[in-house]
TORKOL-149445 format. One record per residue: residue in one letter; x, y, z of N, C-alpha, C, O, CB in turn. Coordinates in steps of 0.1 Angstrom, whole numbers, padded with zeros to 4 digits, always signed. Each point is the difference from the previous one (the first is absolute). Glycine has a CB too. Example, Ala and Ser with C-alpha at 12.3 -4.5 7.8 and 13.67 -1.06 7.14 Angstrom:
# residues 2
A+0132-0057+0078-0009+0012+0000+0009+0012+0000+0010+0000+0007-0029-0012+0005 S+0015+0023-0019+0009+0011+0000-0008+0011+0008+0005+0011+0001+0007-0017-0023 
This chain:
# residues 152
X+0102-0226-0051-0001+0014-0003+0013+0007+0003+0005+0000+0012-0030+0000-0007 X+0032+0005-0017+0014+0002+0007+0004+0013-0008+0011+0004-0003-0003-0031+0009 X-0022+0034-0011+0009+0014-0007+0002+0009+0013+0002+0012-0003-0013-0010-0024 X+0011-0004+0038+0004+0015+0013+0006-0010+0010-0003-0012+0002-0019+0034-0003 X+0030-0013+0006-0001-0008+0014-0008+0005+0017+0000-0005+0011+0024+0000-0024 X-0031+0015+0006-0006+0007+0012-0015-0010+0005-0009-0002-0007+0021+0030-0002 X-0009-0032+0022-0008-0008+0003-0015+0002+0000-0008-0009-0001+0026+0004+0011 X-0022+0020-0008-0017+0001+0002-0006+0001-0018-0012+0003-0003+0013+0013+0033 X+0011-0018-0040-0006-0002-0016-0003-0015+0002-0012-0003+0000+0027+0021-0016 X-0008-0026+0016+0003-0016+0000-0016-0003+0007-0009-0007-0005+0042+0004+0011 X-0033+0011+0008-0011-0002+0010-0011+0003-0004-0008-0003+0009+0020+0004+0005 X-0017+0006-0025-0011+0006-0006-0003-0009-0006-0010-0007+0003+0015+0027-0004 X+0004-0023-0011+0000-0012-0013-0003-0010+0008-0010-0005-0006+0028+0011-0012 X-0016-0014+0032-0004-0012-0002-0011+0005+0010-0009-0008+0000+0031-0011-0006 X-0025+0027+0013-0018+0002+0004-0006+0002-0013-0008-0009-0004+0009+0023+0029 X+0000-0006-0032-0011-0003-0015+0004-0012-0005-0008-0005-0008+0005+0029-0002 X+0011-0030+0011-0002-0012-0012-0012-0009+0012-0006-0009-0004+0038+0005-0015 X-0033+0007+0030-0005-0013+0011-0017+0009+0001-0009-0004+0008+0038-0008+0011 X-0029+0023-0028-0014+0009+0002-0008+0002+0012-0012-0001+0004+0009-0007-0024 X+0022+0016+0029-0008+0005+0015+0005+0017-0002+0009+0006+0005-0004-0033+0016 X-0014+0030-0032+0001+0014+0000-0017+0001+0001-0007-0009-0005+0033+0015-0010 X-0030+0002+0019-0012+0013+0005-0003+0012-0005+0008+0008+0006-0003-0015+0011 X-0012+0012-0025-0009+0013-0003+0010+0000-0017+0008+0008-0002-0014+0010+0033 X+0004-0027-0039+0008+0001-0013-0006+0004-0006+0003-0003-0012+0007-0010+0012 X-0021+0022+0002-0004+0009-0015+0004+0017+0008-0004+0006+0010-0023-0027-0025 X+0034+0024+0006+0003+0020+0003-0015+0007+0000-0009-0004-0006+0034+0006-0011 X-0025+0011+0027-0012+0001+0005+0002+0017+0004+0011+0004+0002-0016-0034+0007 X-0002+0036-0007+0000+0015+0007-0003-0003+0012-0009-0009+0004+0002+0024-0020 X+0013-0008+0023-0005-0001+0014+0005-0011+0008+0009-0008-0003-0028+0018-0005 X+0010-0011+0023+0006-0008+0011+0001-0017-0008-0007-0003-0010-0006+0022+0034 X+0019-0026-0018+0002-0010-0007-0003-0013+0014+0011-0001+0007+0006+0015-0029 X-0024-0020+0025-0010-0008+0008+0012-0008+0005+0009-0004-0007-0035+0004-0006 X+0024-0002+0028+0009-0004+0009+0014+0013+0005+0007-0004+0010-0016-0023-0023 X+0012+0038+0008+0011+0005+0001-0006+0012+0008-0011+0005-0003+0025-0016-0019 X-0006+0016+0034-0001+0011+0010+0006+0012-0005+0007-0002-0011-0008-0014+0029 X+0002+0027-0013+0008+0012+0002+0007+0000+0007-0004+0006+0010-0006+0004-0015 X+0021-0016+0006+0012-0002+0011+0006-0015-0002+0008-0005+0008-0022+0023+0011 X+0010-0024-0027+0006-0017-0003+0011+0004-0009+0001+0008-0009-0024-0027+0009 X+0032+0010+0004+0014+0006+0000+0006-0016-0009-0003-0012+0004+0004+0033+0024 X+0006-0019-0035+0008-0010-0008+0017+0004+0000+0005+0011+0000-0029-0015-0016 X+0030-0011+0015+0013+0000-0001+0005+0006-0018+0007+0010-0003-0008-0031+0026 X-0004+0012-0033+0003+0004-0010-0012+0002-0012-0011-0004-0001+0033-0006+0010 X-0013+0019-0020-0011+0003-0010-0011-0014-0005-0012+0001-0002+0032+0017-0006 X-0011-0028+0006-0004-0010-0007-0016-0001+0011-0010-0003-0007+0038-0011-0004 X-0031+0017+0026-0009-0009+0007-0014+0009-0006-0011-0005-0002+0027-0006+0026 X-0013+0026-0026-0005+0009-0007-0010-0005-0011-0013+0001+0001+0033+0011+0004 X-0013-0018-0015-0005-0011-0010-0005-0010+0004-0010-0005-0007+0025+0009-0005 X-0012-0010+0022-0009-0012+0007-0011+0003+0002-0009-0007-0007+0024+0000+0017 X-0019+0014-0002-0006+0002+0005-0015+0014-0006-0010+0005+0005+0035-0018+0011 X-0020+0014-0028-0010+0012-0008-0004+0011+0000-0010+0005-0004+0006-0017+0003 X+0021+0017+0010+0003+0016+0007+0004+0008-0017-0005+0009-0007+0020-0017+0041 X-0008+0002-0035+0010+0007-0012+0011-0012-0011+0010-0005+0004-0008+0028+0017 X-0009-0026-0034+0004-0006-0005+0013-0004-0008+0003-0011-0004-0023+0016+0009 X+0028+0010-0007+0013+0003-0003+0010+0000+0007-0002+0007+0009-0007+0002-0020 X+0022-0014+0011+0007-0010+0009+0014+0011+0000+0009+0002+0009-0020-0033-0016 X+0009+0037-0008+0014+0011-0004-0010+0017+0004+0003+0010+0008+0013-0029-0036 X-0022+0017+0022-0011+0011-0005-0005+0012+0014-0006-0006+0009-0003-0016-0029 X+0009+0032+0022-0009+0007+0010-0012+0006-0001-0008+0005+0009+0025-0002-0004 X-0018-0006-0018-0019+0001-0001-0006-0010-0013+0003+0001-0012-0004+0028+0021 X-0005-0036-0002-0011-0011-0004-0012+0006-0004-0002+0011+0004+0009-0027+0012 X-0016+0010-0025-0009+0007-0010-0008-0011-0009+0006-0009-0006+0011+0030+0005 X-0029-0019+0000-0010-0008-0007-0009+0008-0010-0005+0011+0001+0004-0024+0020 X+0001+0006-0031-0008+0003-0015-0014+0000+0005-0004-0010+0006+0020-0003-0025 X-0025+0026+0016-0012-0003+0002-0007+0008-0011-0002+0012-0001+0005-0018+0025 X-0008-0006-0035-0005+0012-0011+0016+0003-0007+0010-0008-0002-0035+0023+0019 X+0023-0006-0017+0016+0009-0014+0009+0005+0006+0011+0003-0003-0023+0006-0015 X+0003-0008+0033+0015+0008+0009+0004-0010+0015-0007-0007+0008-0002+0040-0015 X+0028-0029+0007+0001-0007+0011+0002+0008+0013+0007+0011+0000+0001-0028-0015 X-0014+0012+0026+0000+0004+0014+0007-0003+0012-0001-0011+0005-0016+0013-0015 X+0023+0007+0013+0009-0006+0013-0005-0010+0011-0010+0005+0006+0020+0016-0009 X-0007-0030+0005-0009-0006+0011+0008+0002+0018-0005+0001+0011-0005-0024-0034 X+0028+0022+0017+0006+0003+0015+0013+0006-0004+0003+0001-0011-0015-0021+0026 X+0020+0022-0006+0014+0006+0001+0007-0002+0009-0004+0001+0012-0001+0012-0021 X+0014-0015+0005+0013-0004+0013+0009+0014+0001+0011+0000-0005-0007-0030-0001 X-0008+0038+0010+0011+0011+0008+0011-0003+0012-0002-0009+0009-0018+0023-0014 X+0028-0009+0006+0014-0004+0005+0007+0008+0005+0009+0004-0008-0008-0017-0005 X-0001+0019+0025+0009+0008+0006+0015-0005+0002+0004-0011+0001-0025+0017+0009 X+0031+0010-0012+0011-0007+0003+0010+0000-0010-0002+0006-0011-0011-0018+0024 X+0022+0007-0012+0013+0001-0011-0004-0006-0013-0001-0012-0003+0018+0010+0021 X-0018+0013-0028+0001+0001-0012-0016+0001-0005-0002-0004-0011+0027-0009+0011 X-0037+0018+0009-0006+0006-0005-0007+0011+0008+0002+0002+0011-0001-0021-0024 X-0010+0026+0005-0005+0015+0003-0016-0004+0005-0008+0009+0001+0024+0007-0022 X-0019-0029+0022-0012+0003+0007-0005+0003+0013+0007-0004+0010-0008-0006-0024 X-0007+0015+0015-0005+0007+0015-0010-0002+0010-0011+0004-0005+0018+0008-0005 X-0008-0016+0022-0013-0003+0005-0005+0013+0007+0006+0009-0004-0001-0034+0007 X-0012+0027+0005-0003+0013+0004-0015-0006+0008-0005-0009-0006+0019+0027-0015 X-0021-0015+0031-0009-0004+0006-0013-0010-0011+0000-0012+0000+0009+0034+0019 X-0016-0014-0026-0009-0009-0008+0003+0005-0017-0006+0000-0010-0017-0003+0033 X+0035+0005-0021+0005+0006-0016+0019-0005-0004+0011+0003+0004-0031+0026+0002 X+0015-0039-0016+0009-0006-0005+0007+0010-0018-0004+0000-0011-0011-0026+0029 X+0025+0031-0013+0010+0003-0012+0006-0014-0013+0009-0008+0001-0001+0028+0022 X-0016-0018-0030+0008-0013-0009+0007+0003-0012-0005+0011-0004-0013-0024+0010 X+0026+0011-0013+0012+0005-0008+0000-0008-0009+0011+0000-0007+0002+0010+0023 X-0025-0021-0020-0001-0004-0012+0008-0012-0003+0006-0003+0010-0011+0025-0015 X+0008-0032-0005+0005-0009+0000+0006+0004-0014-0006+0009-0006-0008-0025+0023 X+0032+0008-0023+0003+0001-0011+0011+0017+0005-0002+0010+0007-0024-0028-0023 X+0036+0013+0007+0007+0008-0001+0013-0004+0012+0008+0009+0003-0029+0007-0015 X+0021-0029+0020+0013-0005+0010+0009-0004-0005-0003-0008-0008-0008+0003+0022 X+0025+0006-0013+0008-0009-0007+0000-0013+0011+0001+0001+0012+0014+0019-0027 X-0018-0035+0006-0003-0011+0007+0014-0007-0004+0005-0008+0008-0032+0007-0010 X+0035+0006-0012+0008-0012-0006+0014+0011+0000-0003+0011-0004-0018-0030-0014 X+0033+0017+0022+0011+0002-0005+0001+0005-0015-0003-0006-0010+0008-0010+0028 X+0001+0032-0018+0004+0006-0011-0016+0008-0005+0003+0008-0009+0020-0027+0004 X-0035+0018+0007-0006+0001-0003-0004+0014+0009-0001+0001+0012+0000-0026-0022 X-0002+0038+0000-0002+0014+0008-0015-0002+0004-0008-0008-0005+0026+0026-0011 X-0022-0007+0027-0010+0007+0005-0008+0003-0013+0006+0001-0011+0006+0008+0033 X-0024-0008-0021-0008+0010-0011-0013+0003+0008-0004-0005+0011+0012-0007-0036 X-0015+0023+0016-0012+0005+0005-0011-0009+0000-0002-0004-0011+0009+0025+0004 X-0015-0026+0016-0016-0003+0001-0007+0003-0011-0001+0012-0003+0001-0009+0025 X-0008-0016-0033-0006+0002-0009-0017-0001+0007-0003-0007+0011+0026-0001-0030 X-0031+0014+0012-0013-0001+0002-0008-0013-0007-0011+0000-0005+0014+0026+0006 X+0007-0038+0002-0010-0016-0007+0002-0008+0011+0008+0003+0010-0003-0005-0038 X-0011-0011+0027-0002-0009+0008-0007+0003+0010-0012+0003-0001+0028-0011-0007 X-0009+0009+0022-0006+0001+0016-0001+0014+0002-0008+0005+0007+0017-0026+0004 X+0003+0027-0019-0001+0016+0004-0013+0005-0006-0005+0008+0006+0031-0002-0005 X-0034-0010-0014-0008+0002-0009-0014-0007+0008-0009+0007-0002+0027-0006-0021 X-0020-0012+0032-0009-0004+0000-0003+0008+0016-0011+0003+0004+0015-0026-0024 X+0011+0026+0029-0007+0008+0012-0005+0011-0005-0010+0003+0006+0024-0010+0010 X-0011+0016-0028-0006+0016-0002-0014-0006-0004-0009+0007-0001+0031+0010-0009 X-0022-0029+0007-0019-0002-0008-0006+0000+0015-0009+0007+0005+0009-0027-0033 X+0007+0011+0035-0005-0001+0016-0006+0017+0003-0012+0001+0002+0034-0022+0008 X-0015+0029-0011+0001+0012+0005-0011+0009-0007-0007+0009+0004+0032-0013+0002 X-0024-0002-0018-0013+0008-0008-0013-0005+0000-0010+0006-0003+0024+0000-0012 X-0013-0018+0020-0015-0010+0006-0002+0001+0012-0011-0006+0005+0012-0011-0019 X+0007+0022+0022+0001+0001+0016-0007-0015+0003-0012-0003+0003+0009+0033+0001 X+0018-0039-0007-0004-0012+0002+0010-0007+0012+0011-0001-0005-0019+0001-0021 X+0008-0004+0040+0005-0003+0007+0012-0006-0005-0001-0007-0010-0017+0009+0020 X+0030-0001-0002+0011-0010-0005+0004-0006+0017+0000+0008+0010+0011+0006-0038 X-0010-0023+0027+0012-0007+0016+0013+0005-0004+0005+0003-0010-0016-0028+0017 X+0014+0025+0005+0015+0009+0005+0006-0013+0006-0007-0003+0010+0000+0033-0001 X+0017-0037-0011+0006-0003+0009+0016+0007+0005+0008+0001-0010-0024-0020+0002 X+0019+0022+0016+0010+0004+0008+0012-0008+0000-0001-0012+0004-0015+0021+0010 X+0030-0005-0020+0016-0011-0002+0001+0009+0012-0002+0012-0001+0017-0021-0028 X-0010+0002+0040+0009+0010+0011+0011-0012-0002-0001-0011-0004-0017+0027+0025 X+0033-0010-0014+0009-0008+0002+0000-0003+0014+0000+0008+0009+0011+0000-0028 X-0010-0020+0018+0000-0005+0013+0008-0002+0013+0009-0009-0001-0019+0003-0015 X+0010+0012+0031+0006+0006+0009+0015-0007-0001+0010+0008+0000-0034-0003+0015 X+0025-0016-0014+0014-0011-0007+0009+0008-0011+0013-0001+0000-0028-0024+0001 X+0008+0031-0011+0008+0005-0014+0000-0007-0007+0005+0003-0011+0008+0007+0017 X-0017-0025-0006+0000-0010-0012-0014-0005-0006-0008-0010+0001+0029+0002+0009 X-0019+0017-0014-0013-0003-0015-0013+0011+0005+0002+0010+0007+0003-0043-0012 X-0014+0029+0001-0016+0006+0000-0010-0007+0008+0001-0012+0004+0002+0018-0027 X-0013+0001+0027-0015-0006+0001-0008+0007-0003+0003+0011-0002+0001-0022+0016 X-0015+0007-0014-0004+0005-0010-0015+0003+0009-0004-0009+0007+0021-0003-0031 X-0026+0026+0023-0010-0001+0008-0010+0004-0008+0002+0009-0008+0008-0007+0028 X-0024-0009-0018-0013+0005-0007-0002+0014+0009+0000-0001+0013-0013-0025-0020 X+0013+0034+0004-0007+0018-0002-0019-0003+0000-0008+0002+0009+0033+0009-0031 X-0027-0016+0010-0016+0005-0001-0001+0005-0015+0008-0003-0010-0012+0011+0036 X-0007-0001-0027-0005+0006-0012+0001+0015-0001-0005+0007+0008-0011-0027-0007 X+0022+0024-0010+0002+0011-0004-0008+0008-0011-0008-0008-0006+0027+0000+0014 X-0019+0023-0011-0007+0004-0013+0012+0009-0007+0007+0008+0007-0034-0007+0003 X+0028-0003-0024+0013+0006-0005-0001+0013+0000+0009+0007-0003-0002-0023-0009 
């Protein structure tokens, strides 16, 4: 496996190819075995483990019927974004619209995919999981914390 060199991709790919992944079908709500306060080193264990299935992505989302529904989100305090925590009230700023790639401008947030499936969340008053990116006390890199269940 040699398209990245970042180790917890590599480390993903060979726990699924050996089928020591847990909770593989996308789901609303609490997801069996996982606490409010279990804390992970990287996105990828997220995926392992059947927190949050999108490895690039900040909101994850399942087809039910004709519409899709947010199931979780990764919010991220801190340099280079606008989200907010606040005692039991999380500010989220949507996914889409970052520049990821060199030369490539900013643009506005469209209303499809995860941004489209949290507003269905919000019009079904359908729980979504929150997980929490803080940067970590060191400065190198993330961790990542389960929150709980939210209503949009």
């Amino acid at each position: 496996f040699d398209a990245t060199a970042r180790i917890d991709l590599k480390t993903q790919a060979v726990l699924e190819r050996m089928g020591k992944r847990v909770n593989t079908y996308k789901k609303i709500g609490q997801v069996p075995g996982i606490q409010v306060g279990d804390e992970f080193q990287y996105k990828t264990e997220l995926r392992l483990v059947g927190l949050h299935f999108k490895t690039m992505c900040g909101i994850d989302y399942v087809k039910m019927g004709d519409v899709n529904f947010a199931t979780s989100i990764v919010a991220s305090e801190g340099y280079d974004y606008d989200d907010k925590f606040d005692a039991d009230v999380v500010t989220y700023t949507g996914e889409g619209g970052n520049v990821i790639c060199k030369g490539k401008k900013s643009e506005d947030q469209k209303m499809v995919k995860g941004n489209l499936a949290l507003a269905n969340s919000m019009r079904h008053e359908s729980e979504v999981r929150v997980i929490r990116g803080q940067e970590k006390l060191d400065k190198k890199g993330k961790r990542y914390v389960y929150d709980g269940l939210y209503l949009v």
